[in-house]
C-alpha positions as CSV (number, residue, x, y, z in Angstrom):
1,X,94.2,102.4,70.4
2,X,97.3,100.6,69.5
3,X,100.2,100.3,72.5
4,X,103.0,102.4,71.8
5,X,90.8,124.1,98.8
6,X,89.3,124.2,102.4
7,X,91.2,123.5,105.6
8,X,93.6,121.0,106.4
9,X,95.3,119.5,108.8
10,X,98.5,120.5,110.2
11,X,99.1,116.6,110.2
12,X,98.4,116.1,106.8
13,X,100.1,119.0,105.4
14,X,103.3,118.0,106.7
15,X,102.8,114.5,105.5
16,X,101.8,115.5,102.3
17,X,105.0,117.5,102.4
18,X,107.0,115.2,102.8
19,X,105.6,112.9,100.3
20,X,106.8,115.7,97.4
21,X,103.4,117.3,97.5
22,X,104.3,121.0,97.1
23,X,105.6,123.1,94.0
24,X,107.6,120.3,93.1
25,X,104.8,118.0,93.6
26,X,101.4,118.4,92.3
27,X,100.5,122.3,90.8
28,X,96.4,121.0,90.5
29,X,95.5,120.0,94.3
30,X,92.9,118.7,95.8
31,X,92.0,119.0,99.3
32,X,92.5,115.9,101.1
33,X,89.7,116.7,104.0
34,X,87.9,116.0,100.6
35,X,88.2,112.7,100.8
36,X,90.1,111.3,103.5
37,X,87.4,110.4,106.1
38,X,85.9,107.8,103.3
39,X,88.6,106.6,102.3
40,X,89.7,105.8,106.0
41,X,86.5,104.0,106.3
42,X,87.3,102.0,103.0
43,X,90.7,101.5,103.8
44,X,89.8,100.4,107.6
45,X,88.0,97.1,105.1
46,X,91.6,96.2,103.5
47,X,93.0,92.7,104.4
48,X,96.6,92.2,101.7
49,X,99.8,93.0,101.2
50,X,100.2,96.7,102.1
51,X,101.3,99.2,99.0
52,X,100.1,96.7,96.3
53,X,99.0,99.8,93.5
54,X,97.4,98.5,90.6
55,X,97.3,100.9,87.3
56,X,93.8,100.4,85.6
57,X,93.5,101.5,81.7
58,X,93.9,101.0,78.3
59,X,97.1,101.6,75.7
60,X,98.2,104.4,77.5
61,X,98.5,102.6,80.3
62,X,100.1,99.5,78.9
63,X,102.7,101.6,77.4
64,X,105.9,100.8,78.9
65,X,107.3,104.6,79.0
66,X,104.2,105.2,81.8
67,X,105.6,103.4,84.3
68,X,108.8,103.9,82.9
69,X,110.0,106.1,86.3
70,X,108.8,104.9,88.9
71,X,108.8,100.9,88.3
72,X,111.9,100.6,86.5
73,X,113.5,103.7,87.4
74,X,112.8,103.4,91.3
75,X,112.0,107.6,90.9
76,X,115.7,108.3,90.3
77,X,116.1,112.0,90.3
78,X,113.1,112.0,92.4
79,X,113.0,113.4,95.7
80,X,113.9,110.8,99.0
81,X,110.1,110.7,99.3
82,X,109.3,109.7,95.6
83,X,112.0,107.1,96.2
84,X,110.4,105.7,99.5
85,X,106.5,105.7,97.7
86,X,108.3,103.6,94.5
87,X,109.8,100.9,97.5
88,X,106.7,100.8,99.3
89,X,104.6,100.0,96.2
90,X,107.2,96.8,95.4
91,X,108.6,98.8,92.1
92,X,110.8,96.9,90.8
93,X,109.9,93.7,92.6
94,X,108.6,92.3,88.9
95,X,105.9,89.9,90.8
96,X,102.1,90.3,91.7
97,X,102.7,92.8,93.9
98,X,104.1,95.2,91.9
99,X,101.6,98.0,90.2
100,X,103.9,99.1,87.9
101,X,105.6,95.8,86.7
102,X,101.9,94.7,86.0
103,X,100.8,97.2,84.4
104,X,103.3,97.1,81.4
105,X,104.6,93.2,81.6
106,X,103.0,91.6,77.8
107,X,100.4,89.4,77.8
108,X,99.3,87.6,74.5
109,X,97.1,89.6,73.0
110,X,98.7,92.9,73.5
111,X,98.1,93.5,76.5
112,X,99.4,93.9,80.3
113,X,98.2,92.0,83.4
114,X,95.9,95.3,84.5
115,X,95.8,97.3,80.8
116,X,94.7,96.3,77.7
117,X,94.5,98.3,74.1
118,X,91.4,99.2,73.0
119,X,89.3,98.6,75.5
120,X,87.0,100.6,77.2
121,X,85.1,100.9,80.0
122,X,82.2,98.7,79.8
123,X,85.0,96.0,78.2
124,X,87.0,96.2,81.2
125,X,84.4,95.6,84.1
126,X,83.1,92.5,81.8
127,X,86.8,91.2,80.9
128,X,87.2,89.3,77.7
129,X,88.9,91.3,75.3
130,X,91.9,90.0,74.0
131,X,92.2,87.6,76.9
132,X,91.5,90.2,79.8
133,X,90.2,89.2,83.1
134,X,87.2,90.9,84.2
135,X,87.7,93.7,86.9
136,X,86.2,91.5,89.8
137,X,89.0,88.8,89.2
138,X,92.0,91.4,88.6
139,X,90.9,92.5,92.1
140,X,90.5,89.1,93.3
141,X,93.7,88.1,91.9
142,X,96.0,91.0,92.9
143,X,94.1,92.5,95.9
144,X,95.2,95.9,95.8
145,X,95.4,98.9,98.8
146,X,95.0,101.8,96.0
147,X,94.3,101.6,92.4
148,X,94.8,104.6,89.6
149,X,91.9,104.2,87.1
150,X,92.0,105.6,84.0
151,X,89.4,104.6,80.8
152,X,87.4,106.4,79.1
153,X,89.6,107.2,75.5
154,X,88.4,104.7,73.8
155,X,85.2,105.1,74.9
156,X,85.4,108.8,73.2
157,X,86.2,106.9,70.4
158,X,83.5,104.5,70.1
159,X,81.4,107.5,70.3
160,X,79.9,106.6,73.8
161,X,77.7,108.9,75.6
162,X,78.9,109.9,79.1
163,X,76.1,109.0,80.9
164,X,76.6,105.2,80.0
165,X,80.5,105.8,80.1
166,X,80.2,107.0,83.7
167,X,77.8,104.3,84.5
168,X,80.8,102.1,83.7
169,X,83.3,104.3,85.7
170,X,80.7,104.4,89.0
171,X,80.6,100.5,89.1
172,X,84.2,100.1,88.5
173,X,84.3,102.3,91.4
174,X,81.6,100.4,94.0
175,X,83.9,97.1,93.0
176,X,87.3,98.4,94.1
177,X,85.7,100.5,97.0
178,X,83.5,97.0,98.4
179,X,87.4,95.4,98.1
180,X,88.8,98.1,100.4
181,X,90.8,99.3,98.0
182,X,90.7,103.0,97.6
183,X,90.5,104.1,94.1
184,X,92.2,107.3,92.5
185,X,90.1,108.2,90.0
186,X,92.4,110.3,86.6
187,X,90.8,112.4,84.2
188,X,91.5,111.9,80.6
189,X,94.8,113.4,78.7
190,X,94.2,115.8,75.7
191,X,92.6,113.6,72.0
192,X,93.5,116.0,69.0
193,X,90.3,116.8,67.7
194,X,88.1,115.6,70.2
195,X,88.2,118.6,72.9
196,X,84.7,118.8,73.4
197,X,84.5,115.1,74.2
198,X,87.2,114.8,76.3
199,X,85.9,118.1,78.8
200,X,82.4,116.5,79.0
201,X,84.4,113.1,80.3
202,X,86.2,115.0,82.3
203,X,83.7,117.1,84.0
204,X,81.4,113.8,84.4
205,X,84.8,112.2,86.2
206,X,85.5,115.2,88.6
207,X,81.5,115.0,89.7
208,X,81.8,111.7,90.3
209,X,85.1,112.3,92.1
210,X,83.3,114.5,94.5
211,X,79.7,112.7,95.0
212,X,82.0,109.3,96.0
213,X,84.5,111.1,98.1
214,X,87.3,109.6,95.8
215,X,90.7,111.1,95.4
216,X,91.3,112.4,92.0
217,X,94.0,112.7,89.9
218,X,93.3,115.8,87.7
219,X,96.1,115.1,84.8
220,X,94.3,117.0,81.9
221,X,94.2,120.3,84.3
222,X,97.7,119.6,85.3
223,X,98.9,119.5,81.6
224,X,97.3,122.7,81.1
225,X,98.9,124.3,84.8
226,X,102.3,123.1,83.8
227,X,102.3,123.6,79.6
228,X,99.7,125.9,79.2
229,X,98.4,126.6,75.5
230,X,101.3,123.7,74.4
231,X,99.7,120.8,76.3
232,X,98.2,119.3,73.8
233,X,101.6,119.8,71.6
234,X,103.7,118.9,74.5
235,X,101.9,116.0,75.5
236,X,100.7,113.7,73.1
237,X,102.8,111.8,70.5
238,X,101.8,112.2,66.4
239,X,98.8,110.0,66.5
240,X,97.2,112.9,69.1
241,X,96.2,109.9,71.2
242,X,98.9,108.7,73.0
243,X,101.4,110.5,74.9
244,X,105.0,111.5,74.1
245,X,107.7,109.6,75.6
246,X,111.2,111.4,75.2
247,X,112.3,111.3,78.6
248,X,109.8,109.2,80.2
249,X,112.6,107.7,82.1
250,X,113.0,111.2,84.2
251,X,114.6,113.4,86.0
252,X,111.5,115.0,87.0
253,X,112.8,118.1,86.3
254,X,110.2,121.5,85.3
255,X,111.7,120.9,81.8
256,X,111.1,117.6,81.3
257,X,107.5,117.2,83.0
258,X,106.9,120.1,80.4
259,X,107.4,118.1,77.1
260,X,107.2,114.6,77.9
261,X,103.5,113.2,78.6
262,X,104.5,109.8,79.9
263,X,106.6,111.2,82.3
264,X,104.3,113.6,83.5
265,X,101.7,110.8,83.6
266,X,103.6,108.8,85.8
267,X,105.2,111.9,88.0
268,X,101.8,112.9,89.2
269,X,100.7,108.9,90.0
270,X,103.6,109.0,92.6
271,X,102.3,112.5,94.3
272,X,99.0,111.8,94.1
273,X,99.4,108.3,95.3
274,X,102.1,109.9,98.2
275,X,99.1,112.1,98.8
276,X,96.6,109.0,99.7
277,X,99.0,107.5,101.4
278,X,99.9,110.3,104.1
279,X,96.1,111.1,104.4
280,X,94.3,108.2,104.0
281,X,96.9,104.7,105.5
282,X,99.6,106.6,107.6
283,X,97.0,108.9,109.2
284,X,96.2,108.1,112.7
C-alpha cells in the first residue's frame, strides 16, 4: 500500500461519559469490566511519561488526514473532553511524546516514526523495511502508556493465512503488554473485493481481543453501525484500500463521521482511547 455488554460501574460510566463515550461517542461498545482489571495490572507495570499514545500500522496509518483531528486539529469541534484527551496525549507537541505527530511526521523511505507502507505484521515486529525500527526498539525508544495497533491489510494482500497473521498480532501484543503499555487492539477497515478476508481477520482479532483481556477498537463494525450498506462507499478512497479524507480535519459532526473514513478513523481513537483512560489510568 502506497501512503495517501455486562455491568458496569457507576464510576466508570460517568467517566466514560465524560470522556464523549455516549451517542456522540462510540455507537459499537465494549464493556470495559471486559478488560479493565488487566489492563490495571499492566498499567500498575508503566514507568514514562504519562499519555504518550503511539499509533501502530501501515499506510493507513501514516496518512496524514488520520491524525489529521486530533494531532493537528487539537479535536476542534470536538467536545471539552475530546479536547482534554488530545492535550493529555501531547497533540500538537511535534516531539517524542506525541502519538499523533509520530505517526504521520516522514521518514526516508516513506514512512512515519511508528507507520510504514507496505508493511505487515510479521515486517513490523522484525523492523527493517524501508528503514523501520523493529517493534521492541519503537517501544524502547518512545515508551508509550497506550498504543492503537492496527496491521493486518497488507497482510490480506500478501495472501497470508490468519493463523500466522494472528501469531504476529499476539506477540506484538505480549511486547507492548511486558512494556506496561496497554494495547488497543483495531479491527481492519473495509478492502473492495476482499470481504471474506477482511471478516476472517477480523473475527481472529476480536477473539484475541477477548482471550487477552485487551481493549478493542471495533472500526469495521462501527463503519457499518454509522453508514450501514454505504460503508464501504463512504469510507474508502478509489483504490478500495485506503480511506477517504474529505473532511478528515472535522467537525465531528453525524454527517461528516458518515462520509469521511479518516475522520472516522481518528474520531473513534480519541473515544476509545478516553474510554481506556477513565477505566483503566484514572480509575482508583
Amino acid at each position: 500500500m502506497k501512503r495517501i455488554a455486562g455491568w458496569v460501574s457507576a464510576a466508570v460510566l460517568l467517566a466514560c461519559a465524560a470522556s464523549g463515550a455516549g451517542e456522540s461517542g462510540l455507537k459499537v461498545k465494549q464493556d470495559p469490566v471486559e478488560y479493565a482489571a488487566a489492563m490495571k495490572a499492566v498499567a500498575a507495570k508503566f514507568k514514562g511519561t504519562p499519555g504518550v499514545f503511539l499509533h501502530i500500522g501501515d499506510s493507513i496509518t501514516y496518512a496524514n488526514q488520520n491524525t489529521r483531528w486530533a494531532g493537528k486539529m487539537g479535536c476542534g469541534g470536538g467536545s471539552a473532553a475530546d479536547q482534554a484527551f488530545a492535550k493529555w496525549t501531547h497533540a500538537g507537541e511535534k516531539n517524542d511524546k506525541d502519538g499523533w505527530f509520530l505517526a504521520y511526521t516522514d521518514c526516508p523511505g516513506n514512512r512515519s516514526e511508528t507507520a510504514c507502507s507496505g508493511i505487515r505484521a510479521d515486517e513490523y515486529l522484525a523492523g527493517g523495511k524501508s528503514g523501520m525500527a523493529s517493534l521492541a526498539d519503537i517501544i524502547k525508544k518512545f515508551n508509550p502508556q497506550i498504543a492503537l495497533y492496527m496491521l493486518g491489510t497488507n497482510d490480506i494482500s500478501g495472501g497470508r493465512a490468519v493463523d500466522a497473521y494472528i501469531k504476529d498480532v499476539e506477540t506484538a501484543m505480549d511486547a507492548l503488554l511486558a512494556n506496561g503499555t496497554i494495547p488497543i487492539l483495531s479491527t481492519l477497515p473495509p478492502y473492495r473485493g476482499k470481504e471474506d478476508k477482511v471478516d476472517a481477520y477480523n473475527k481472529a482479532l476480536r477473539d484475541l481481543a477477548k482471550k487477552k483481556k485487551l481493549p478493542l477498537l471495533d472500526l469495521n463494525e462501527e463503519m457499518k453501525a454509522r453508514a450501514g450498506a454505504d460503508a464501504e462507499k463512504n469510507y474508502l478512497s478509489g483504490d478500495g484500500i485506503h480511506l477517504s479524507g474529505e473532511q478528515a480535519g472535522g467537525p465531528p459532526t453525524d454527517e461528516n463521521l458518515k462520509i469521511c473514513g479518516y475522520l472516522m478513523r481518528c474520531y473513534t481513537a480519541v473515544q476509545k482511547g478516553s474510554e481506556v483512560k477513565a477505566a483503566v489510568i484514572d480509575a482508583k
